[in-house]
C-alpha positions in Angstrom: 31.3 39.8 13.3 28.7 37.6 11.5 26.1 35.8 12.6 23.6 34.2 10.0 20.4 31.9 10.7 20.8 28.5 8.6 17.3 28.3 6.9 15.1 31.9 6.9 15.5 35.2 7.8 11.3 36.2 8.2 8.3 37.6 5.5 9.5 34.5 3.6 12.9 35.4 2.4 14.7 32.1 2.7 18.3 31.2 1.8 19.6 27.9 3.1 23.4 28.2 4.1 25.7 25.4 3.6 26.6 25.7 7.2 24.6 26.4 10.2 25.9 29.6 11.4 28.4 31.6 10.3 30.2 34.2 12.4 32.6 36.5 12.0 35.5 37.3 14.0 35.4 34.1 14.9 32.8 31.7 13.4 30.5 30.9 15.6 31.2 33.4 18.6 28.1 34.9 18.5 26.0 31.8 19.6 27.8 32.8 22.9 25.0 35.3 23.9 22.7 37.8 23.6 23.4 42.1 24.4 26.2 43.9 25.4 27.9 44.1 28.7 30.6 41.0 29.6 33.6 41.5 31.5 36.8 41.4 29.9 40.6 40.7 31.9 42.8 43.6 31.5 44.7 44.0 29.1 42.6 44.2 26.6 42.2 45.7 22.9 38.9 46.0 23.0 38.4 49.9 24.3 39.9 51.2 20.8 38.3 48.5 18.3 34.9 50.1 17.1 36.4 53.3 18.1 38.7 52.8 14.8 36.1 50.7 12.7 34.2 53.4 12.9 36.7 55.9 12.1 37.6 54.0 8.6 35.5 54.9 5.6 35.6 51.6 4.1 37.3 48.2 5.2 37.3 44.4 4.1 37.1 41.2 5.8 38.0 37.9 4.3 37.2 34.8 5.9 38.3 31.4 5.8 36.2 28.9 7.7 37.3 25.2 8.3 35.4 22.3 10.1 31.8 22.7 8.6 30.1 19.8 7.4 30.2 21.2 3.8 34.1 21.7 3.6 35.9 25.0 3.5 34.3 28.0 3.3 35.5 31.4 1.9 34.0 34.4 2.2 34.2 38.0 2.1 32.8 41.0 4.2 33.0 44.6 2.4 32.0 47.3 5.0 31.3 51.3 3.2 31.0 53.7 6.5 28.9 57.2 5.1 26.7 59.6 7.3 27.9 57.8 11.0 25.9 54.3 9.2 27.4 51.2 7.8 26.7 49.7 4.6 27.7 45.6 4.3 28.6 43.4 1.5 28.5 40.0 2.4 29.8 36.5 -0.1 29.8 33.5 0.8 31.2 30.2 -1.1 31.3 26.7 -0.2 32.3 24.0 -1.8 29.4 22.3 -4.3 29.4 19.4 -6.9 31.0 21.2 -9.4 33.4 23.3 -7.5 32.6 26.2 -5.6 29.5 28.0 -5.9 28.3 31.0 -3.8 26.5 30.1 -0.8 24.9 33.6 -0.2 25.1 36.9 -1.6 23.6 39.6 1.0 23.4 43.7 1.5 23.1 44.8 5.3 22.0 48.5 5.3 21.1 49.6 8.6 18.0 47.0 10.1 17.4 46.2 6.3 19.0 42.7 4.7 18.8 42.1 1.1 19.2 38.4 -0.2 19.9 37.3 -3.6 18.2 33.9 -4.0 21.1 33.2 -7.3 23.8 35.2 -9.2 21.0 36.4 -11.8 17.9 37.2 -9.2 17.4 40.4 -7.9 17.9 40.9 -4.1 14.9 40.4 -2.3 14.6 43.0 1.0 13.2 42.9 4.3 13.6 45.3 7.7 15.3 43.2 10.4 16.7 44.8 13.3 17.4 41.1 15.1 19.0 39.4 12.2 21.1 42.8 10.5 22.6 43.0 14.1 23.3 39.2 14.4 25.8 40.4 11.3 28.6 41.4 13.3 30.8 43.6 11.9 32.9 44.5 14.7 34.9 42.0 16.3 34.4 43.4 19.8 31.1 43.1 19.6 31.2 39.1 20.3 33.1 39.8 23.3 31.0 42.2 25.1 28.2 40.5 25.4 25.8 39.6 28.2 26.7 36.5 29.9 30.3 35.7 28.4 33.8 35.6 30.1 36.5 36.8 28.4 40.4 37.0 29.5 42.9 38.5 27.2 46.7 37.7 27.6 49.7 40.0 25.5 51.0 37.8 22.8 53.8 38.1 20.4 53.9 40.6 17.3 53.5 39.6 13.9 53.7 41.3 10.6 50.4 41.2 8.8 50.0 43.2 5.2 53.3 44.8 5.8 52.4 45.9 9.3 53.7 44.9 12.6 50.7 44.3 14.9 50.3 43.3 18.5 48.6 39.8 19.7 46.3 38.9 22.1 45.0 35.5 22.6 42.3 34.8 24.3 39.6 32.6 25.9 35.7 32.9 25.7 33.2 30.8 27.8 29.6 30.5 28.1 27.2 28.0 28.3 27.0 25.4 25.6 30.1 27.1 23.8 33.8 27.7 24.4 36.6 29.6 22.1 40.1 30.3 21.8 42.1 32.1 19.5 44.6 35.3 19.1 43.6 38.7 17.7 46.1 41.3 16.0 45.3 45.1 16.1 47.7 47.3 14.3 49.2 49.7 17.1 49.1 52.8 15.5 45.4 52.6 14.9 44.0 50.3 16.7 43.0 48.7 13.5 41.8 44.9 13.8 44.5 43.0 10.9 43.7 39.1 11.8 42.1 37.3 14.0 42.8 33.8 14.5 39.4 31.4 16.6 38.9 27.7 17.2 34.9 27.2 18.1 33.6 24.1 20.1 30.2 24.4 20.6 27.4 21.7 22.0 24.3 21.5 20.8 21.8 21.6 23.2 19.5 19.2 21.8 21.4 17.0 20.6 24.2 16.8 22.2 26.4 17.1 19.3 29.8 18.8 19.3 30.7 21.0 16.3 34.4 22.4 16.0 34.6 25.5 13.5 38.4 27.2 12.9 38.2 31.0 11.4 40.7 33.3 10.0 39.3 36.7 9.7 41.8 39.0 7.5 41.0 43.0 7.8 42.5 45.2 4.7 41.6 47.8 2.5 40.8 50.3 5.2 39.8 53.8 3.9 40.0 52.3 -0.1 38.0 54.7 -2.1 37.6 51.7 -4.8 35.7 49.6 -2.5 31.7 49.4 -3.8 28.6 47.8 -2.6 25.7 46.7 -5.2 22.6 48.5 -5.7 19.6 46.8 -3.4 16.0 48.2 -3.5 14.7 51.1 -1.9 12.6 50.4 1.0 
């Protein structure tokens, strides 16, 4: 689901990350591969996934990320759906010398990413298509991508926010990266609730191997409280 690039986004709108890359649904998924169009073992949950994303008005993600070199790292993802376009609120906190502090604050409307360089700045703006979709927000995009195998296998049910929800774990594989993990999708709706990921990934360079675990929680769906801040007007 998200995807961030650790030191500059373009037009010289920096903001350095406390950790590499951070991606949602499963941290670090996305530095499987590029567009759309991997194969996928039956059965799978994907068909209904952005199918029902997109039929919620408003949803939030919050994300708990363990193995990067900073520490834990929280975060939340809050996703306002108006017209047929998505509007994103991204925070993310990491661990700092004096507790946590937020890592980065960011708006994703459309091909437009807004930054805010600290908690009193202003956002700064640019137009990105590449780096608004790197920011994932639905989870089957990181599976149905070009060059990536994917196998889902039925898992057992487990009650999430109140709801019972079906599992799948599954495997992903492509060159320089491997996953596992289990996702839950409410079977009513075809809602994503959880989705559990472990992340090995090799570096091609240096030949270093990074493990990232990710809990992604989905609630809130259709909550007419949920708000996004004001970013500039392009």
């Amino acid at each position: 689901m998200i995807i961030l690039p650790s030191k500059q986004y373009d037009r010289g709108v920096r903001r350095r990350t406390l950790i590499g890359r951070i991606l949602g649904t499963g941290v670090a998924l996305s530095t499987l591969a590029g567009a759309a169009g991997a194969s996928a073992a039956s059965p799978s949950p994907l068909p209904g996934l952005s199918r029902a994303l997109n039929n919620a008005s408003s949803y939030q993600v919050d994300l708990t990320i363990t193995g990067a070199s900073s520490g834990v790292v929280t975060g939340t993802v809050v996703v306002l759906r108006h017209n047929g376009k998505n509007r994103a609120h991204l925070i993310l906190n990491a661990p700092s010398g004096s507790g946590t502090a937020t890592s980065l604050d960011a708006v994703i409307v459309g091909s437009r990413v807004c930054i805010k360089q600290s908690p009193a700045a202003p956002y700064q703006c640019v137009t990105s298509p590449a780096v608004a979709a790197e920011i994932n927000l639905d989870p089957s995009n990181t599976f149905q991508r070009a060059g990536v195998s994917t196998a889902f296998t039925p898992a057992g049910s487990k009650i999430i926010l109140g709801t019972l929800c079906n599992g799948y774990t599954f495997t992903i594989a492509s060159k320089g990266a491997r996953a596992h993990g289990t996702l839950y999708v409410n079977p009513t709706n075809g809602r994503p609730r959880e989705e559990d990921v472990t992340t090995i990934a090799t570096s091609s360079t240096t030949g270093k191997t990074t493990t990232l675990k990710t809990m992604a929680l989905w609630s809130r769906y259709d909550d007419p409280t949920l708000t996004i801040p004001t970013v500039p007007a392009s």
